[in-house]
C-alpha positions as CSV (number, residue, x, y, z in Angstrom):
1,X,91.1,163.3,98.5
2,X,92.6,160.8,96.1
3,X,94.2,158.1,98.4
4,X,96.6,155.1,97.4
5,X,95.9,152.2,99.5
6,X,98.8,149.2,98.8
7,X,98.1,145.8,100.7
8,X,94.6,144.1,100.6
9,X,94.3,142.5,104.3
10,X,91.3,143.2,107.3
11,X,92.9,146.7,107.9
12,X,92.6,147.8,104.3
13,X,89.1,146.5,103.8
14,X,87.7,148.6,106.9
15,X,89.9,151.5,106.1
16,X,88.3,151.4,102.8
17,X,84.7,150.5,104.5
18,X,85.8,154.1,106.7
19,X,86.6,156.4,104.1
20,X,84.8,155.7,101.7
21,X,81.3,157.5,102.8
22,X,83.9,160.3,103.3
23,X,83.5,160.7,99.3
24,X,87.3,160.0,98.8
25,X,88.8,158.6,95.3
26,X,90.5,155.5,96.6
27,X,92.8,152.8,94.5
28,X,93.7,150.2,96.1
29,X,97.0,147.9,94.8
30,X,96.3,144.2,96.1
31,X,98.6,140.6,95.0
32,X,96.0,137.9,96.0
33,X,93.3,137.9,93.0
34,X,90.6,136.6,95.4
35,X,91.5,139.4,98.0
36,X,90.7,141.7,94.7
37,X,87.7,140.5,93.6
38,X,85.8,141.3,97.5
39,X,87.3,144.4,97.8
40,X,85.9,145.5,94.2
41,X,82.5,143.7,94.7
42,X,81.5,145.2,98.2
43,X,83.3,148.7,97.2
44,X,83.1,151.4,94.1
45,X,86.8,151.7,94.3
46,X,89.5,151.5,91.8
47,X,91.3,147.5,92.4
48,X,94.7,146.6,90.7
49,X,96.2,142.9,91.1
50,X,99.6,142.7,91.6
51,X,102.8,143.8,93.2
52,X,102.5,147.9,95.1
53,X,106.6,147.9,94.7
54,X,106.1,147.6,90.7
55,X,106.6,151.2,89.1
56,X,104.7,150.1,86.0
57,X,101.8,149.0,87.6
58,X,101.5,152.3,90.0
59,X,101.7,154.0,86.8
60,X,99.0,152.6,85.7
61,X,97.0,152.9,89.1
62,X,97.6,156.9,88.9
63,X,100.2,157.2,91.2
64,X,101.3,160.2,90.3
65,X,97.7,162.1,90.7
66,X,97.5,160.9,94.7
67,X,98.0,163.0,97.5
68,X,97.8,160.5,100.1
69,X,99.9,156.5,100.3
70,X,99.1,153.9,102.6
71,X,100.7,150.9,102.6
72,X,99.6,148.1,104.6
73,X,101.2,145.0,103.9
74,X,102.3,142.7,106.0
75,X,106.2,142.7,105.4
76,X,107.8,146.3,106.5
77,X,110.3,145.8,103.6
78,X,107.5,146.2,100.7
79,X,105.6,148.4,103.0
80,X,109.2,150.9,102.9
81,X,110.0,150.5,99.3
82,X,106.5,151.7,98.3
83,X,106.2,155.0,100.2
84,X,110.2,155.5,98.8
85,X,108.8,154.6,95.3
86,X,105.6,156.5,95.7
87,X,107.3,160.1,97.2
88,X,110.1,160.3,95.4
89,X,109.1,159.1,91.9
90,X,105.7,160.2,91.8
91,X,105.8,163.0,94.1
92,X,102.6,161.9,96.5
93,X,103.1,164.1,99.6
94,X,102.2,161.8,102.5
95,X,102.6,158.7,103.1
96,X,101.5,156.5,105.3
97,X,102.9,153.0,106.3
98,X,102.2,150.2,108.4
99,X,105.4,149.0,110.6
100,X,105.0,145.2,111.7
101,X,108.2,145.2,113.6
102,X,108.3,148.0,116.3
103,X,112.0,148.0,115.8
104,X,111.8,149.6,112.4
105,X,110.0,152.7,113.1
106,X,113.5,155.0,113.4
107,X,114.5,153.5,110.1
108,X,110.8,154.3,108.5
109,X,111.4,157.9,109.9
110,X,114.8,158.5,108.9
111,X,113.9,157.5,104.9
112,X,111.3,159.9,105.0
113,X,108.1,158.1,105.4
114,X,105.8,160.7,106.9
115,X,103.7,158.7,109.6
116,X,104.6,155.2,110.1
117,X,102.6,153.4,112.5
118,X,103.0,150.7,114.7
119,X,100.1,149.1,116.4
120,X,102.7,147.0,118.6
121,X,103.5,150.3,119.8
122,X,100.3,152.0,120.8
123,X,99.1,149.1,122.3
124,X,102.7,149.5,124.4
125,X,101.6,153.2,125.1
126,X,98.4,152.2,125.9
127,X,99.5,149.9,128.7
128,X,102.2,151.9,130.0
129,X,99.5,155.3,130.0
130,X,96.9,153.0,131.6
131,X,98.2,150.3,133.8
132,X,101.4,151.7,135.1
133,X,100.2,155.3,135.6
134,X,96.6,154.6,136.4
135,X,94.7,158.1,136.3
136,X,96.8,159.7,133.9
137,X,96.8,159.8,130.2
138,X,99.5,161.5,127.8
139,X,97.6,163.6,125.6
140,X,100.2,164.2,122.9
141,X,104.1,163.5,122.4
142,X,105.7,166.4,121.4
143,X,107.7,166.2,117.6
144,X,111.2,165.5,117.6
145,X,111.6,166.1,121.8
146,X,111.1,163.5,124.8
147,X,108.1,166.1,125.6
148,X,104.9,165.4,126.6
149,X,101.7,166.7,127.8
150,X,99.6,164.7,129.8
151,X,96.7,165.0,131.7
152,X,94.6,164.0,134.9
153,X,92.4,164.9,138.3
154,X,94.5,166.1,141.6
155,X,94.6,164.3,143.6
156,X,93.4,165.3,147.5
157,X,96.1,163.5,148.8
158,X,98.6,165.9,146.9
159,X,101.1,168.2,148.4
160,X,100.3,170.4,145.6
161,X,96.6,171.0,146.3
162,X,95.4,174.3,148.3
163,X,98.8,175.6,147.1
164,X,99.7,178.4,144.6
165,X,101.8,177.1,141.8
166,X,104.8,179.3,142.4
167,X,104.7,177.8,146.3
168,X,105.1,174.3,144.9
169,X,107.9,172.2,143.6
170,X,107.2,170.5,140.5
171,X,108.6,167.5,138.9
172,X,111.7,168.7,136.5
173,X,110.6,170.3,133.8
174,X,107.4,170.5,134.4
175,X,104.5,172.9,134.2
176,X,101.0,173.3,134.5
177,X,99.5,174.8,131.1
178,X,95.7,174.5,131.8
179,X,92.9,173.4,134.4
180,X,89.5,172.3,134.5
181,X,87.9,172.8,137.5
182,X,84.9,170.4,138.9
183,X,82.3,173.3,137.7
184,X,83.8,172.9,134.1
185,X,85.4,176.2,134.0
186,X,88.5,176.1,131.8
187,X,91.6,178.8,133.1
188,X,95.1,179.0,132.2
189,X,96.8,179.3,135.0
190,X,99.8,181.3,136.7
191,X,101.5,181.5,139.7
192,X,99.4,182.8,141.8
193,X,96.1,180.3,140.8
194,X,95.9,178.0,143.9
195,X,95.3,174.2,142.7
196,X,92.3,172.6,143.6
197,X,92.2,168.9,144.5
198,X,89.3,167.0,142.2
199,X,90.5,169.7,138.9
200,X,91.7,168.1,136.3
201,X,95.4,169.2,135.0
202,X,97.1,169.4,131.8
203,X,101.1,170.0,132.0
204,X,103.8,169.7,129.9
205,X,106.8,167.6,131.1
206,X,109.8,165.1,130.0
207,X,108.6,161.5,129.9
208,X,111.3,160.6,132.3
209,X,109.2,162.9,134.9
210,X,106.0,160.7,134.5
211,X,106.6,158.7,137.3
212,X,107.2,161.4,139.5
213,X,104.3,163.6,138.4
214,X,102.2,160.6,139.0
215,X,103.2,160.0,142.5
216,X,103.0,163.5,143.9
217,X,99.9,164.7,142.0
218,X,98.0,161.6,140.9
219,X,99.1,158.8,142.9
C-alpha cells in the first residue's frame, strides 16, 4: 500500500513506527528540517522538506501514484487543503485527515475528505459510552443515520429478563439483533427467545434511546 503521510509530529512518527513492519511504501511530507532528518534516520521511508499544500513538491513526492493520504498537521486549514489538493488533483482515493478543532468535522465531511478524525471527539465518546452509561458500550455508529448499535449484560434487575421479546416494550426504535448467553452460545434472536439476565445483548437503536435502554436493561 503506497501511503502519503503530510505533517511530521509524535502521531506521524508512531504511525510510521506502526506501518511500516506492515511492508507499506510510505512518503512522508514534513516543514521542520530537524523533524526530517529523525524520521529518515530511524525509518527506510521516503522524507520531503517542505510545505504538504505545495502542488510542485507533491509532485515530486509521487502524489499521484498513492492510494492512501494522511494528513496530520496541526492546523485543520493545511490539514483540509491537502486532502482537496491530493483527491482532486492527483486522484488518491482516501484520505485521511486529522481535525484539531472538533467543530470542523461537518465541514471536513462535506468537502469530501473521506475519514477525518478527531481525537477531541473519541475521547468525548469515550466518556459519554463509559462514565455516563456505565456497562454499555456503542459498538458502531451507523453511516449517515443517528443509529447505533450497542452492546452490554442484562441486567437481573430488568423488566425485560425471563420475558419473551415480543412480551416486552422496548425503548423506541429499538431491537435486539444478537445474544451471547453466559455458556458462550451466540443466537439471533426472535420473538419468542426469552432473555436471560447475565446474556450479553447487542441492539440496534437511535442515540436519543441510550438513556432509556440503559436504565431498563442495564442500569
Amino acid at each position: 500500500m503506497k501511503i502519503l503521510i503530510i505533517g511530521g509530529g509524535k502521531l506521524s512518527y508512531y504511525l510510521v513506527k506502526t506501518l511500516q513492519p506492515g511492508h507499506h511504501d510510505i512518503t512522508l511530507i514534513e516543514k521542520r528540517m530537524e523533524i526530517c532528518e529523525r524520521i529518515a534516520t530511524d525509518f527506510n521511508v521516503e522524507v520531503y522538506n517542505g510545505d504538504g499544500t505545495n502542488i510542485a513538491l507533491l509532485e515530486q513526492a509521487g502524489a499521484a501514484e498513492m492510494e492512501i493520504l494522511i494528513a496530520l498537521t496541526g492546523k485543520d486549514e493545511s490539514n483540509l487543503i491537502a486532502s482537496e489538493i491530493c483527491k482532486k488533483k492527483f486522484g488518491i482515493r482516501f484520505t485521511v485527515a486529522k481535525v484539531n478543532n472538533p467543530k470542523n468535522i461537518e465541514m471536513f465531511e462535506r468537502l469530501g475528505v473521506d475519514k477525518p478524525v478527531s481525537s477531541t471527539q473519541i475521547v468525548a465518546d469515550l466518556i459519554e459510552q463509559e462514565v455516563e452509561y456505565s456497562g454499555m458500550k456503542i459498538v458502531m455508529k451507523v453511516q449517515e443515520t443517528t443509529k447505533v448499535i450497542i452492546e452490554f449484560p442484562l441486567s437481573a434487575k430488568s423488566q425485560a429478563a425471563g420475558r419473551k421479546i415480543r412480551d416486552f416494550e422496548f425503548a423506541l426504535g429499538s431491537k435486539v439483533i444478537l445474544r451471547t448467553l453466559p455458556d458462550g452460545k451466540v443466537e439471533i434472536p426472535n420473538g419468542d427467545t426469552v432473555l436471560v439476565a447475565g446474556e450479553t445483548l447487542m441492539m440496534v437503536c437511535d442515540r436519543s434511546q441510550l438513556d432509556a435502554v440503559w436504565k431498563t436493561m442495564v442500569k
